[in-house]
N, C-alpha and C positions, 0 to 999 in steps of 0.2 A: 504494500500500500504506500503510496505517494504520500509525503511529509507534509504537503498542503492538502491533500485529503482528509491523514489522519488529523490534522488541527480542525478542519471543520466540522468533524464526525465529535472531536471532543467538544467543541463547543455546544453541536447539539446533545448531547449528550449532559451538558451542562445544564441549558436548556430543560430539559426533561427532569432531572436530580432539583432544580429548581421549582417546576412544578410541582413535585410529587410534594417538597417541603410544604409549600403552598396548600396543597391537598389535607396532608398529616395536621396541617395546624388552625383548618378553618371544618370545624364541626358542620356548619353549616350550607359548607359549598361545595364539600366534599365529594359529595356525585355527582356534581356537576363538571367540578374540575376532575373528574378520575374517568368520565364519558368524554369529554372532550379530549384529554390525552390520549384514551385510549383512539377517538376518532380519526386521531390526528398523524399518530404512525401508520394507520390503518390507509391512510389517502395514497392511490395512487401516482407514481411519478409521469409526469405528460412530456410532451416537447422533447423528448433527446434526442442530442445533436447524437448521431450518428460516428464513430471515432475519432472521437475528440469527449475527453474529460475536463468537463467545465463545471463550476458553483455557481448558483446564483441564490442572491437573498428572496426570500418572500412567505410572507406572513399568511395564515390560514386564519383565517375565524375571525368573530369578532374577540379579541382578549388570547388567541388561542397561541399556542407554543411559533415559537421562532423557526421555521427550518429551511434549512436550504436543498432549495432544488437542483439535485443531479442528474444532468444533460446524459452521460453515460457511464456506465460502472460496469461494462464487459468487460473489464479488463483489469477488476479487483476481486476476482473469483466468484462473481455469483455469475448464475446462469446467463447468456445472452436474451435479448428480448424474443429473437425471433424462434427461439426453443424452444417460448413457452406456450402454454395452450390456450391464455387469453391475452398474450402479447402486452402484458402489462407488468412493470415493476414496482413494489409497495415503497412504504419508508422503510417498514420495519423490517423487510430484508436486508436492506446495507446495515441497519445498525446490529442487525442478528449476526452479518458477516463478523462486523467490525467486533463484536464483545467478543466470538470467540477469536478473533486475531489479534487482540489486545483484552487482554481478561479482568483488569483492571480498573478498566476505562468502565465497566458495567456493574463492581462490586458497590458503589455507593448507593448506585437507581437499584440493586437487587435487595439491600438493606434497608431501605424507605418501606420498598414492597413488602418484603417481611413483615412492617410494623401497619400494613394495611391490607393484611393476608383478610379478613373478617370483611373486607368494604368490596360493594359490587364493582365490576372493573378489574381488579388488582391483580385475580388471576388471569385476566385474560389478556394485559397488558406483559403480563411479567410469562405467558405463552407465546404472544409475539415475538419479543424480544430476548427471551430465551429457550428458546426451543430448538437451539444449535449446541449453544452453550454446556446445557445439561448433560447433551450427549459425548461432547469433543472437548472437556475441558474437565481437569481429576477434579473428585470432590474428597472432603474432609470428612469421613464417616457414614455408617450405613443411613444412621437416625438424618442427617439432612439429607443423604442423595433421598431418602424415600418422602421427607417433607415436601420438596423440590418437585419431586415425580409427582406427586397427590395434587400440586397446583396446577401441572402439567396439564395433568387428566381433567381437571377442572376447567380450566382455561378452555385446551383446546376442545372440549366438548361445548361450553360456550359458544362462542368462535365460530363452530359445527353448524350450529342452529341457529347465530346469525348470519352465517351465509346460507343455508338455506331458504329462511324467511326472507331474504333480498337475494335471491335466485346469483351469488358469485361465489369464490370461491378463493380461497388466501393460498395461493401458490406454493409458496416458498416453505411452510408450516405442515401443509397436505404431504407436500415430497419428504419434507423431512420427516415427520413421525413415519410416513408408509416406508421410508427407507431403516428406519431405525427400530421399528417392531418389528420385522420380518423373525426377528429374533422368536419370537411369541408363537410362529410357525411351524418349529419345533414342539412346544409345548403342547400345542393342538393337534399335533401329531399324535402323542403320545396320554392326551385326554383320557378318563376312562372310558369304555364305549360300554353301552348294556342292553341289546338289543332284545332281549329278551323281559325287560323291566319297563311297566305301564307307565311309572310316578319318574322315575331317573334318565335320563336324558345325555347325551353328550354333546361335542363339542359344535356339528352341528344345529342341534335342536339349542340350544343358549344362543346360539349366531341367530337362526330364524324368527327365534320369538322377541327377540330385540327389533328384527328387523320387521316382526308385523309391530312393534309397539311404536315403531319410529312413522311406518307408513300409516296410521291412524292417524298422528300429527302432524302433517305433513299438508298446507293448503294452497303452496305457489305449483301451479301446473307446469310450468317447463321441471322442476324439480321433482314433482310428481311422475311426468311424462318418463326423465331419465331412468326414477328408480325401477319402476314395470318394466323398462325395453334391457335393465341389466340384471333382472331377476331370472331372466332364461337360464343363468349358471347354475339356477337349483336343480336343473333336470336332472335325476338319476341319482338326487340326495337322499341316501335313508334317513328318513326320520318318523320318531314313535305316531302313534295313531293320534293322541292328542296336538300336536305339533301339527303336523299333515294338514289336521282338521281345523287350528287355530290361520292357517297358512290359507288353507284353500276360501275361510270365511272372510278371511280380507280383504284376499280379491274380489270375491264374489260381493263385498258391500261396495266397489266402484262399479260396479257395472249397471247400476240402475241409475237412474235420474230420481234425481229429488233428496232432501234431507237423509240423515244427518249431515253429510259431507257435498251434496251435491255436484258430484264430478260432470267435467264438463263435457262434448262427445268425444273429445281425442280422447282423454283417461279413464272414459268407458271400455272405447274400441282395444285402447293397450290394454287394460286391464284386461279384458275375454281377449285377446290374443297369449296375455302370459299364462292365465287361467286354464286355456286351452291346451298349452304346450305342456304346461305343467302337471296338469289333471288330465290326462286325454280319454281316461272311461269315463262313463256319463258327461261326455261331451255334448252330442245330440239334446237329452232328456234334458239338460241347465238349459239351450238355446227355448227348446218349446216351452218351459217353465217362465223364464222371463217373458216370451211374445205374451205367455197366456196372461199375465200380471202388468203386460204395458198393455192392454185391449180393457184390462178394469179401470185403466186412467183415460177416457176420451181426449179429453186436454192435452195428451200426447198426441195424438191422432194426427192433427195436420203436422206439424213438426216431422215425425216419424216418415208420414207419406212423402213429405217434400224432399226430404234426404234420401228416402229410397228410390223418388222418381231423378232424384240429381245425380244419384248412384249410378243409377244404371243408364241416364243420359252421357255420364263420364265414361262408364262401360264402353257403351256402343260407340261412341267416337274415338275412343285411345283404337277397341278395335278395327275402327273403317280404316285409322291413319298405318294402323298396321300392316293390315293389308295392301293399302295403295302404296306403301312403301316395297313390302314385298312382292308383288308386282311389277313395280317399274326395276327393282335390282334385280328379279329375274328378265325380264327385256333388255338389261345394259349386259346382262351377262350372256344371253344370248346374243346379243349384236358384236359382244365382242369375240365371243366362241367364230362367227362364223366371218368376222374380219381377220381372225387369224388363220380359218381354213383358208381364206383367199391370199 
């Protein structure tokens, strides 16, 4: 790291140890000031100059932290932009870099945190910003590495569900725990398995019943949409008959219109497509069960009819174009068949 880098990384960093004081000593503004830091690492960085490593000053918020904006940092080990998969760099990645390549520079902002472990924000601040750190930098004792971890877990489950609820996703945090639990791989390896037990479950069946608890709460549709179209990896999972049955009701509660969840028609159709792939007996009997149960709701009626007549207006035309496609590249390929007989 460049010597005029790391001076302005310490400054923000100053910066932030500054607020957090701010934080610790005003009872009454405390979550206000511990949402707005945290909002504040959280911004992504816009405009970079393409290679060329440049600072520039500018201020976020009204009242909010100091930071400067960095044009480009490819070439202070964190990932290039165009690697990544929404093409966007945070704050709290450079400063994530920066604590574990200077370890120092982040004990005073991790001490603050400590003493505001109990206030909303703290973990999810001190998961931004150290969610590198934890992993790549020794600790003093079992009893802190696991205090440390507990926040972790806190944090970035946090974090989890606020990106979620605002359909993005914090980069640099997702890669690093997914790179850094693979470890936990092993262990689920090695889970007990008891396939033979109604009440006891493995490793598996703890993974799916989390994930029907997660898809229950779950109300932004493009988030929705992803989780159904990557649930097809269940296929060919054992799991006990309670499991199976808590799984298969999940889905089957997107697939109708109306209360409680009201799913919309894309997270109906994915839903009966996973549902389908998933469950493939009583596939037919689930389709005539719901017609018979949307035919008790008239008020669906025109809706229903107009999508199935726009269905199959979509049908018939992708088909005509098909055809007149196949057609005329059967006549080029004849014409050319017999321009080369010539």
């Amino acid at each position: 790291m460049r010597p005029r880098t790391a001076d302005h990384l310490e400054a923000l960093s100053l910066e932030i140890e500054r607020k957090l004081h701010k934080a610790l000593n005003s009872n009454s503004q405390r979550l206000k000031l511990l949402q707005q830091l945290f909002a504040d690492i959280a911004l992504k960085v816009d405009d970079r100059a393409r290679g060329e490593a440049k600072m520039k000053w500018r201020l976020f918020g009204n009242g909010g932290i100091l930071f400067y904006k960095i044009l480009s940092t490819n070439n202070e080990g964190i990932a290039p932009v165009d690697d990544r998969e929404d093409g966007h760099l945070c704050f709290y990645e450079i400063l994530a870099h920066h604590y574990v390549k200077v370890p120092q520079s982040g004990r005073r902002i991790l001490e603050l945190i400590v003493q505001l472990w109990s206030q909303s924000f703290a973990a999810n601040i001190f998961a931004l910003l150290f969610h590198r750190w934890l992993f790549e930098v020794p600790l003093e004792g079992k009893e802190v590495s696991l205090r440390y971890s507990s926040a972790l877990v806190q944090g970035a489950t946090n974090v989890f569900w606020i990106d979620i609820q605002t359909n993005t996703r914090s980069t640099s945090l997702s890669s690093s725990l997914h790179g850094n639990v693979l470890a936990f791989s092993c262990f689920l390896g090695h889970f007990p398995a008891f396939p033979n037990s109604f009440l006891v479950g493995g490793a598996a069946d703890y993974f799916v019943i989390e994930l029907t608890d997660q898809l229950q709460k779950l109300k932004v549709e493009p988030v929705l949409l992803h989780y159904l179209s990557r649930m097809t990896i269940l296929q060919g999972w054992e799991l006990r008959m309670s499991t199976s049955t808590r799984l298969k009701s999940c889905l089957y509660s997107f697939t109708s219109p109306g209360g409680p969840a009201y799913p919309t028609r894309a997270v109906r159709h994915a839903a009966w497509n996973t549902l389908d792939l998933l469950f493939p007996v009583g596939r037919y009997p689930r389709h005539v069960i719901s017609l018979f149960f949307r035919l008790l709701y008239p008020w669906y009626w025109p809706s229903s009819c107009w999508n199935f007549v726009m269905t199959c207006v979509s049908t018939i035309y992708y088909y005509i174009l098909n055809l007149l496609f196949s057609i005329w590249e059967n006549m080029r390929r004849r014409d050319h068949q017999r321009m080369h007989r010539e």
